[in-house]
C-alpha positions as CSV (number, residue, x, y, z in Angstrom):
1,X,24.7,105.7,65.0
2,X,26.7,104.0,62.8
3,X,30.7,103.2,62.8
4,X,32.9,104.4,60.2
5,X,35.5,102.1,60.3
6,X,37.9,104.0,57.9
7,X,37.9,106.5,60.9
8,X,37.7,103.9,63.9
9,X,40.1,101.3,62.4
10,X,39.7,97.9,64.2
11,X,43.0,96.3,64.9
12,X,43.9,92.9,66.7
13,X,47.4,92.5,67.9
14,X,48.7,89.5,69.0
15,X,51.9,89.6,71.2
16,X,54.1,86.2,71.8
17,X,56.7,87.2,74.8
18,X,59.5,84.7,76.3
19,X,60.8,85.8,79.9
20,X,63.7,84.4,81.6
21,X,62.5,84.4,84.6
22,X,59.0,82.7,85.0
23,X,58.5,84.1,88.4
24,X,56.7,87.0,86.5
25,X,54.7,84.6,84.6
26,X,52.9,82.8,87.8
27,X,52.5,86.5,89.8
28,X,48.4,87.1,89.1
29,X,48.6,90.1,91.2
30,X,51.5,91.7,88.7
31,X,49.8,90.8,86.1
32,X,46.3,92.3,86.8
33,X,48.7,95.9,87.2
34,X,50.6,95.3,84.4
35,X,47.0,94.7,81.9
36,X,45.5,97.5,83.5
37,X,48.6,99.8,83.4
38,X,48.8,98.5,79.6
39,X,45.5,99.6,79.3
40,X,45.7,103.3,80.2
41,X,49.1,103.7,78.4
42,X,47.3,103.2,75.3
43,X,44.1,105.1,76.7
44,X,41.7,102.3,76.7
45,X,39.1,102.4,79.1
46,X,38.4,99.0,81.4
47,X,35.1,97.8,82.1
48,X,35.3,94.9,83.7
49,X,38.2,92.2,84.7
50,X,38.9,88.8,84.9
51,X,41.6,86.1,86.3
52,X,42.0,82.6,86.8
53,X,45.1,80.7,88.0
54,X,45.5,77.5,87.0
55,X,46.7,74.3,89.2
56,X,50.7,74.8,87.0
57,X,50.4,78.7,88.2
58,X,49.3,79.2,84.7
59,X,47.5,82.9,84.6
60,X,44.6,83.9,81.8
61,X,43.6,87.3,82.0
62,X,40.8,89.2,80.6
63,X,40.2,93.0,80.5
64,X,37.1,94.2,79.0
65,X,37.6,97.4,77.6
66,X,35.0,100.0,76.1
67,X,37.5,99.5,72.8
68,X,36.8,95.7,72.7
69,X,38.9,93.1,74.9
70,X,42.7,93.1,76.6
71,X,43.8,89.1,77.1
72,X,47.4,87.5,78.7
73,X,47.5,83.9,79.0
74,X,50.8,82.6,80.5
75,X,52.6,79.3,80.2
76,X,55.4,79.3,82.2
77,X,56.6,75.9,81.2
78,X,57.3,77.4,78.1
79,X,58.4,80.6,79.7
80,X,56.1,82.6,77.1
81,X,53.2,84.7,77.5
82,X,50.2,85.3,75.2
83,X,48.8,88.8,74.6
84,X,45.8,89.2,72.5
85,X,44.3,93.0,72.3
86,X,41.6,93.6,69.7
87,X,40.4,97.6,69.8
88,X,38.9,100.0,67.9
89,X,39.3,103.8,68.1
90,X,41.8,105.5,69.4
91,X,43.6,102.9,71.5
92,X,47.5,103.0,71.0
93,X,48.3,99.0,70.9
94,X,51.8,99.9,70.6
95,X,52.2,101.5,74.0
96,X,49.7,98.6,75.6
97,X,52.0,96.1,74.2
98,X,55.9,97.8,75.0
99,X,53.9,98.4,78.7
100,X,53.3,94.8,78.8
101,X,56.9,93.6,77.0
102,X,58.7,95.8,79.6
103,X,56.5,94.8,82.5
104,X,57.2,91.0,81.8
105,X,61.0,92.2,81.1
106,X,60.6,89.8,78.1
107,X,63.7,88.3,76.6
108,X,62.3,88.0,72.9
109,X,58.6,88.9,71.5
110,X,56.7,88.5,68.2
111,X,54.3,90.9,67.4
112,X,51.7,91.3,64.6
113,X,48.4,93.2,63.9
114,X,46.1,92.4,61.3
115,X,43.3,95.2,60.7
116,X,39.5,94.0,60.9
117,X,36.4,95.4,59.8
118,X,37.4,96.7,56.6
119,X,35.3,96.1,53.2
């Protein structure tokens, strides 16, 4: 089997969010939801998960997803957040990422996508 890719386009979005309030930033247990909620708003399907907290209450994230890979890495001492989602297919990364701007009630975001895989 071979992948067409000018049918399953490959896309990685990136996603910078500030939040006012950090709290949301340091919560590992909101954040797994949040990922996973992201997830199935843009109908990717999770594999497996990951989570560490770091000693600031930093969080890093990772969803693996049948479509590729889901990531948030917070920094709360910048109150920002880092989402990376590269996917294939069908996934909608626009409804991942509004899930995950609403969920972290962000302030301000910058978003980009740059198509991969293409000849």
């Amino acid at each position: 089997m071979t992948l067409d890719f000018v049918q399953l386009p490959m896309r990685l979005y990136t996603m910078d969010s500030w939040v006012k309030d950090t709290a949301v930033l340091l919560d590992e247990n909101a954040l797994r939801t949040t990922l996973r909620a992201a997830a199935d708003a843009g109908s990717a399907t999770v594999l497996a998960e990951e989570f560490y907290v770091f000693p600031n209450g930093a969080v890093t994230g990772v969803l693996l997803l049948a479509q590729s890979h889901l990531s948030i890495h917070t920094w709360p001492e910048l109150s920002m957040a880092n989402v990376d989602l590269l996917s294939y297919g069908e996934v909608d990364g626009e409804a991942v990422l509004a899930t995950i701007r609403d969920a972290l009630s962000a302030d301000r975001t910058s978003v980009s996508c740059v198509l991969r895989g293409l000849r």
